[in-house]
N, C-alpha and C positions, 0 to 999 in steps of 0.2 A: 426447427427454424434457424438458416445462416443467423448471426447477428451483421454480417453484412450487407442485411436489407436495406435500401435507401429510406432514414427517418422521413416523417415528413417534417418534425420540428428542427433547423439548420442548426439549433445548436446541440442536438444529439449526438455524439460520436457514435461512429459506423462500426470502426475496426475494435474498440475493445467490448470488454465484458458489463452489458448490463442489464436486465430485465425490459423484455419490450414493454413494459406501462409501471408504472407505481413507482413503490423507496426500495433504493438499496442504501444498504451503508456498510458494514468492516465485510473485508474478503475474511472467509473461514475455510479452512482445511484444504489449503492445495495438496494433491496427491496425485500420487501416478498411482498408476492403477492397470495393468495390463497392457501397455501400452497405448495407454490414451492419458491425458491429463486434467483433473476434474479440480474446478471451482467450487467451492460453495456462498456463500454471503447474506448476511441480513436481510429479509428483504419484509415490507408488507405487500403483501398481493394484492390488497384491495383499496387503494392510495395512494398517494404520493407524499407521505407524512411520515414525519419518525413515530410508528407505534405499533401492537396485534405483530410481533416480529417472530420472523419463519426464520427458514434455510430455504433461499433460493440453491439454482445449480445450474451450472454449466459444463461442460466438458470437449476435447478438441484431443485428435493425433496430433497436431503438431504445432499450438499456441499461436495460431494464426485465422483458423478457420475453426470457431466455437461452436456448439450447438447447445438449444435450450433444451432442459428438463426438467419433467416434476417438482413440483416444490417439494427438497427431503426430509426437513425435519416441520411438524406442528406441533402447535401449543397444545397437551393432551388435559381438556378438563379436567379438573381436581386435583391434577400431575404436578408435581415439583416446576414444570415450565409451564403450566397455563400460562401464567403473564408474558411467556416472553422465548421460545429458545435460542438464547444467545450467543457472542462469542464463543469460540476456541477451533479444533482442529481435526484435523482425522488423523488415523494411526493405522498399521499393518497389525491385528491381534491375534496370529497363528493364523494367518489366514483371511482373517475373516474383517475387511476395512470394521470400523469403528470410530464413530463422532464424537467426539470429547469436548463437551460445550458447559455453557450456563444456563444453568435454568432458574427462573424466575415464579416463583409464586408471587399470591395475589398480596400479602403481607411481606413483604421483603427486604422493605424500609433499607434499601442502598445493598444487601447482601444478597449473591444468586449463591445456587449449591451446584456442583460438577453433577453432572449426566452422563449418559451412554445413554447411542443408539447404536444398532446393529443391523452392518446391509445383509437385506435378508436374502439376496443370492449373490454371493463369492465370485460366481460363475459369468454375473452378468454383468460385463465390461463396461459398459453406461451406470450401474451405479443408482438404478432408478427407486429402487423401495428399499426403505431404511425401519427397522422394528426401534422403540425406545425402552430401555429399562424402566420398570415403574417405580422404583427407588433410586435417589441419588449415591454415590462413592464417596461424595464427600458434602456432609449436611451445613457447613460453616466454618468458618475459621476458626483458628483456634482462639479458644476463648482467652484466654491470658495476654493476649496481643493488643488490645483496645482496637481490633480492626472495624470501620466502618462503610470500605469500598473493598470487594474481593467479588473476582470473577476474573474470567478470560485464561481457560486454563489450557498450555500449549505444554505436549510430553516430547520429549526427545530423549536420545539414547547416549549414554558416555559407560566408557572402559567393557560394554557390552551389557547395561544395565536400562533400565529406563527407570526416566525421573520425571518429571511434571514441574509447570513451573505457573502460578497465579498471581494476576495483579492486587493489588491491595493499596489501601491508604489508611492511614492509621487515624484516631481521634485528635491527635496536638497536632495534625496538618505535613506528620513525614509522609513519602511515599517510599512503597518497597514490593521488593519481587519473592513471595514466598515458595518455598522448596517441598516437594511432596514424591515419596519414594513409591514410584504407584507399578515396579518390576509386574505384579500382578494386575493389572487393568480394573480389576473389582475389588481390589485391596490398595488403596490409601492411605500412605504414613507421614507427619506432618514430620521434616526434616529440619527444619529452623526454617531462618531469612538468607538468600540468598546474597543481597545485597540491598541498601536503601538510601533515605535520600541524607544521611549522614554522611555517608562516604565523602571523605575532600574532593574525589575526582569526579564525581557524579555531580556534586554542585559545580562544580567549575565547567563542566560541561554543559550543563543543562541551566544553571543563573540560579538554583535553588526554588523555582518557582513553584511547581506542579506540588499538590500535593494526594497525586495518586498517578500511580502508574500503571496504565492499562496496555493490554495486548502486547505482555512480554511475550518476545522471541527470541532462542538463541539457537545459532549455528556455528557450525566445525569452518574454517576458512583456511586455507592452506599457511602452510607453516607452522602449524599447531596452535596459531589464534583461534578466540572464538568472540563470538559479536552477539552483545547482548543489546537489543529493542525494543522499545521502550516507546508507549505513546503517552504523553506528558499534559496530565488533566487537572485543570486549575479551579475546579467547580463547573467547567466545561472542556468538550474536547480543544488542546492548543495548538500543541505542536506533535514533532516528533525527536527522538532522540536516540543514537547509539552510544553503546561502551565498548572497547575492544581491551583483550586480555588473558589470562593465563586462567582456564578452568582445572584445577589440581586432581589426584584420584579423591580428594576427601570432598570435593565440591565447592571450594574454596574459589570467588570467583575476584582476580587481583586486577583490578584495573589498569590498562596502561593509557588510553588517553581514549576523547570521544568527542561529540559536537551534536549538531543537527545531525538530523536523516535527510531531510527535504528542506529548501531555503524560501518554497513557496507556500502560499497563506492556502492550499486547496488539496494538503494531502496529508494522512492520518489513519490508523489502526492498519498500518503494512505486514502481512502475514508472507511466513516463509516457508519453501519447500527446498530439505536438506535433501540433492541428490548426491546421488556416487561420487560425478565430478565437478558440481559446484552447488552454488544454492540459488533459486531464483525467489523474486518477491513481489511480489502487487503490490499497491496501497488503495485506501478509499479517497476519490475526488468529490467533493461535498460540493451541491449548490451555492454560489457566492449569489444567490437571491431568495427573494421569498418562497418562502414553500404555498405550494398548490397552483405558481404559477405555469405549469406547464402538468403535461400528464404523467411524469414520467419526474425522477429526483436520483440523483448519485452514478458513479460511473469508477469502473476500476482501469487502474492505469494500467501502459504499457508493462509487460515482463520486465524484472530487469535483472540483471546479473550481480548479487554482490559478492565483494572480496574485499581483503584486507592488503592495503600499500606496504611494504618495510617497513614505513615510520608507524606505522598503527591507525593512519586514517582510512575511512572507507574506501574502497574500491568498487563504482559503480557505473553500469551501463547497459545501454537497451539488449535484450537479450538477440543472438544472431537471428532467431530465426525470423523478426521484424524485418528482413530482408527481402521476403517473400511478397510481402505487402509491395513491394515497389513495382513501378509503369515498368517497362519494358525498357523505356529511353526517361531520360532524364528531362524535366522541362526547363532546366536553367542548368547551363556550365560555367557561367561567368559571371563577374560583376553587373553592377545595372539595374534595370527596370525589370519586372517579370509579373503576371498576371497567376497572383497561389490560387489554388485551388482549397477546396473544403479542408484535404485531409491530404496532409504531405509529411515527407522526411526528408528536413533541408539541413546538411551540413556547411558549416563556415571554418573557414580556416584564418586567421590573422595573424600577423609580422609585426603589425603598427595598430595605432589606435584604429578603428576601424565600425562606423554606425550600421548596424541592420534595422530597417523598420519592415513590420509586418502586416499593418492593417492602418489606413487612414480614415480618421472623418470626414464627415463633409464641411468640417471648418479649417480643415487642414493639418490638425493633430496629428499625431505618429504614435503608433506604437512600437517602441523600440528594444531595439538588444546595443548595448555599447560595450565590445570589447577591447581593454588594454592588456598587452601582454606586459608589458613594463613594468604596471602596478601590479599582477596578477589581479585583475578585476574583470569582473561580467555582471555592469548594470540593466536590467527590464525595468523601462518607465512605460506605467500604463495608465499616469497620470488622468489623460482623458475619459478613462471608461470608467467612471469611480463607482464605488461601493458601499455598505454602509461604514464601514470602516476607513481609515485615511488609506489613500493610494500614494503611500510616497513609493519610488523608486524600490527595486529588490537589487541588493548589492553582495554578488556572491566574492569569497575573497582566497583567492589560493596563490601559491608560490609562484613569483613574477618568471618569466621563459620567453624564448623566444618565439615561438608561436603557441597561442594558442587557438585551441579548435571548439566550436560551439553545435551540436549538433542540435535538431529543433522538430520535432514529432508533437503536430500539431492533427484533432483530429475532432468538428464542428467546437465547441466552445474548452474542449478540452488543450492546455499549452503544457508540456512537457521538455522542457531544455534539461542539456547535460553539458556540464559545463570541464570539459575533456570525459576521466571518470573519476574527476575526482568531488564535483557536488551536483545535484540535482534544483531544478527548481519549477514546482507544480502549481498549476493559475489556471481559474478559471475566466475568459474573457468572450463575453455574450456580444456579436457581432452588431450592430445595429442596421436597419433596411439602407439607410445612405453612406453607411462606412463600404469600401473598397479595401479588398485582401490586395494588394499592392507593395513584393519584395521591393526593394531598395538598398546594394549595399555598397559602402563605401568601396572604391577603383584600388587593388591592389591586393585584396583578397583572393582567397581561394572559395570561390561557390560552386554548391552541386547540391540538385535539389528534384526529388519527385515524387507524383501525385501516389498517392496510395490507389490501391484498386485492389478489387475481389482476388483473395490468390486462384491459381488454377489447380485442379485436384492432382493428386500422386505426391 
């Protein structure tokens, strides 16, 4: 099944990755794989509630045109995951992919243990049947730690080695990333703390708050940085967080500077896939309503591209081949009035202050984008659609220039802004039957904007 079926619910997104009914939540194990590229993600099959959590899957040649399959991992009664198989990743293991998750027993009291599954044919480029070991690799943290959150275990490779890396939270409320020497895939060695929430540089980025750190990631970024990710859990999922830095041969990881990952309230456990020549990355977009009201709950965002700037901050943006999604002609070149469609990709370019609004009420509210290049700012007030939370304003802040540019991948209640690539900002906003999708942008800009549509095959 396309996931570019037309929902019947309008605030469905068409173009990304979700399961056609029930929960999704953290994207798991982006991989390539033969040349195709395969999704995995939380999902329950039989609801639209966080609980009874699988591996959904998906997979796509060319991350524009997805298809659904099997669900690949369940919960195996009596199994180290009955309750649950959770976060982590997939891996190349001689051959042979390999799911590297949490698994949940029925006693688990905040601890999952690492698993393996094993796709049971190599050969079969969809990826469709997955075997699970009946023993865990790794039964719990290490005891001497005082750990009371541990799970989400992502492996990657340095100096030609592979290492493993799990989130954790400690009992006095630190969070930290511990290190596990797992070269052999069935052999697991506890290597220390990678890094925690003592670090000067890690509070300064992150405000000291979290105290666990889920769905670590890291990748190689040119230059010889590497970017450590970090979802930032405060007794609930909050935000997100990177660190960029010097990864040593002894695994020494030195921080040089970091911030947010996302500057919107709708995006959370981002999994990465290190290729040859860059890394790309999802994240999970969460209902900003109650759960059960619709059949259907969670949505993964657009691809995107990360990198590291000179100075050490992120470098991020939609990945190219979002290209493909586009109409054929553009439905606005200019400033003005213009009638959006469900699911567009609208760039802005501004010189001067300059207001974009994208949806109005039927009271006359606005939802807006205000960028100043002067200030380096880019405000979204979405003031009118409120939440349970306060709606004030989202205020992104980068180095003032002479133009900046806002592009805007919008796709039924999914809003996704890049704010050049230097920050992102991810919002869920549910259209209402009297609201009108109505561009409006300030006379002097540069606009170019169009409807998404089914790519065509080849």
């Amino acid at each position: 099944m396309s996931l570019a079926a037309p929902p019947q619910d309008p605030h469905a997104p068409r173009f990304r990755v979700r399961p056609p009914a029930n929960w999704m939540n953290d994207p798991n194990g982006p991989f390539l794989w033969r040349g195709r590229h395969h999704l995995f993600y939380q999902h329950n099959p039989d609801a639209p509630v966080h609980a009874n959590v699988h591996w959904g899957h998906a997979s796509s040649p060319d991350l524009v045109r997805w298809e659904h399959h099997p669900i690949a991992l369940t919960p195996t009664p009596g199994g180290p995951d009955e309750a649950g198989c959770w976060s982590g990743c997939v891996v190349d293991d001689g051959g042979v992919p390999t799911a590297v998750y949490t698994g949940v027993d029925r006693d688990h009291t905040g601890l999952g243990t690492i698993c393996l599954a094993r796709a049971a044919d190599p050969d079969d480029p969809e990826l469709t049947d997955w075997t699970p070991l009946p023993t865990p690799v790794v039964t719990g943290p290490p005891a001497d730690l005082d750990v009371v959150m541990f799970r989400d275990p992502f492996v990657f490779r340095h100096d030609g080695r592979r290492w493993a890396l799990v989130g954790a939270g400690h009992a006095d409320g630190t969070p930290s990333v511990l290190l596990y020497d797992c070269d052999d895939l069935t052999d697991w060695r506890f290597a220390g703390v990678l890094l925690d929430g003592h670090d000067p540089a890690s509070r300064a980025a992150f405000g000291g708050r979290a105290t666990g750190w889920e769905c670590p990631q890291l990748y190689a970024a040119r230059g010889g940085e590497w970017v450590l990710v970090v979802s930032l859990w405060d007794g609930h999922p909050w935000t997100t967080g990177y660190l960029t830095g010097r990864l040593d041969s002894d695994l020494r990881f030195t921080v040089r500077t970091g911030g947010l990952l996302d500057h919107g309230r709708d995006f959370y456990a981002p999994a990465v896939l290190q290729e040859p020549d860059r890394a790309l990355m999802w994240g999970w977009s969460w209902e900003a309503r109650e759960q059960g009201e619709s059949d259907w709950a969670g949505v993964l965002t657009a691809p995107r591209v990360v990198d590291v700037h000179p100075d050490g901050t992120l470098r991020v943006s939609p990945a190219p081949e979002l290209h493909r999604l586009r109409a054929a002609e553009p439905f606005v070149t200019a400033p003005g009035r213009a009638t959006l469609p469900a699911a567009y990709d609208l760039t802005v370019s501004a010189r001067a202050h300059t207001a974009v609004s994208l949806l109005r009420s039927a009271s006359g509210a606005e939802l807006t984008v205000r960028l100043d290049p002067g200030e380096g700012t880019v405000t979204l007030d979405r003031g009118d659609w409120p939440r349970k939370e306060a709606a004030e304003p989202v205020v992104v802040r980068v180095a003032p220039q002479e133009e900046l540019t806002l592009r805007v991948l919008v796709d039924g209640s999914l809003y996704e802004l890049f704010v050049g690539d230097r920050a992102t900002v991810t919002e869920r906003i549910y259209q209402r039957t009297d609201d009108t999708r109505q561009l409006s942008v300030t006379s002097g800009a540069s606009v170019t904007g169009w409807a998404l549509v089914p790519p065509t095959r080849g």
